[in-house]
N, C-alpha and C positions, 0 to 999 in steps of 0.2 A: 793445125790449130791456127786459130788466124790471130793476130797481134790485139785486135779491139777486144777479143773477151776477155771477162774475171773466169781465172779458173776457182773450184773451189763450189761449193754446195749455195745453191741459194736458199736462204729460209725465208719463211712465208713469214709477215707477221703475225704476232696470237689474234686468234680469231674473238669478236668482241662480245663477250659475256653477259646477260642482262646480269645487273648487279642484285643482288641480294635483298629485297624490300622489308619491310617487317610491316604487317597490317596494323594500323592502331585504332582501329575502326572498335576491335571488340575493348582495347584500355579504355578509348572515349567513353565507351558506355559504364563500362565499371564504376569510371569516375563519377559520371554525373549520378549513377545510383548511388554512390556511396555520399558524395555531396546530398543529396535528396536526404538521406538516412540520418547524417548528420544533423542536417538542420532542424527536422522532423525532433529527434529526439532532443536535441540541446534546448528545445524551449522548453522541456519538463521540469529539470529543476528551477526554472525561473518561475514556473505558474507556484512551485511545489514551496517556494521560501517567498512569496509574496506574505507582507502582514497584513490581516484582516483586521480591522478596529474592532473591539472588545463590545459585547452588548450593554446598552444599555441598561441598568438596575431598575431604571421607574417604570411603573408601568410595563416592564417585561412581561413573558409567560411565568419567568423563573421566580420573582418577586413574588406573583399574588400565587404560585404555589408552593410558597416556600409557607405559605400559612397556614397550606392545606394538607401536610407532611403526617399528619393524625388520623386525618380519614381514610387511610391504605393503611389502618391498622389490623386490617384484615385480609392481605395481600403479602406475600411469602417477604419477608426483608430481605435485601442482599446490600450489602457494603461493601465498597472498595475502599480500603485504605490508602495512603500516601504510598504506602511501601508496598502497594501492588497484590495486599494480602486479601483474601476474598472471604466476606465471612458471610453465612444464610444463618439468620436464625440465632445469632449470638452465638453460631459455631463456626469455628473457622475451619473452610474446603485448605487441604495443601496443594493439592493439584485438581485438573482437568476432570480426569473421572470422579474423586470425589467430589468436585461441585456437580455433577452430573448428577448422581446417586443421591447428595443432599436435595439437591432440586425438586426430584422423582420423587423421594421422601415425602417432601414436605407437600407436594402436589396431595400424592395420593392419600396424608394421615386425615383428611374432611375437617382439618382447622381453620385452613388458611381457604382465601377466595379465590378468583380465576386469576389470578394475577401475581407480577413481579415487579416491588418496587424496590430500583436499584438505588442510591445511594450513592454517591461516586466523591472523590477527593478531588480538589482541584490538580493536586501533583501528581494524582496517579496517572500510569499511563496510559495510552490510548490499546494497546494490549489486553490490558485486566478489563475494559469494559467489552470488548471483544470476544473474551475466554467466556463473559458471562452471558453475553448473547447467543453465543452458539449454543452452550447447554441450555438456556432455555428452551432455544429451540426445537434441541434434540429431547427435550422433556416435554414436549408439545405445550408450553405457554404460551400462547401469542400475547396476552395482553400485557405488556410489559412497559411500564412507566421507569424514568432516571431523571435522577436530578443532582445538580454537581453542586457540590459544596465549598467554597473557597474560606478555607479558617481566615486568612489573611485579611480577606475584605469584609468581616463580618464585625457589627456593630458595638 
């Protein structure tokens, strides 16, 4: 053994590993999709609670037919009440199908004309006029006239 060497095991250093990466190439995307998605949608409720100014009464459609409410005395009546109650004919529908069947009814007894004049409350909601369009429709009337009546603002 000669005096200059270390006795004893030499170790190699650790050999060097690529480290670990994580791709964020597919996060980036997610993100900008999901930004995109967001933005997209958050402006709905803004268009959705925008207020529209109120029409005006003179010279409306609503005014000069508000005097013509006689001449569809020949045209099936339908009323929406405040409280969303629906009535054809001075009878009042409680549900769906029975406005349906009232409708059908009233179509086919050869009283009434081609048509439906709805009647509407200013506090009803926008549902009950809804519920009444579709059964018309499903009763095959197209001609279907409405007109909204505000107790409040009336003279």
């Amino acid at each position: 053994m000669s005096g200059g060497s270390k006795s004893g095991f030499a170790l190699r250093p650790p050999a060097k590993l690529p480290e670990d990466l994580v791709d964020m190439t597919a996060m980036v995307d997610i993100v900008f999709f999901m930004l995109i998605f967001f933005m997209i949608t958050s402006t709905q409720p803004v268009e959705s609670t925008m207020d529209m100014p109120p029409p005006k009464q003179e010279g409306s459609a609503a005014a000069s037919q508000a005097s013509e409410q006689t001449d569809h005395s020949d045209f099936i009546q339908v009323r929406i009440e405040d409280d969303d109650s629906i009535w054809v004919d001075e009878e009042q529908a409680f549900n769906e199908s029975d406005l349906r069947v009232r409708l059908k009814q009233a179509r086919d007894d050869g009283t009434h004309g081609e048509g439906v004049f709805v009647t509407g409350d200013a506090d009803a909601s926008h549902g009950a006029a809804v519920k009444v369009f579709d059964a018309c429709a499903d009763a095959n009337l197209a001609n279907v006239m409405f007109s909204v009546i505000d107790k409040d603002a009336a003279p």
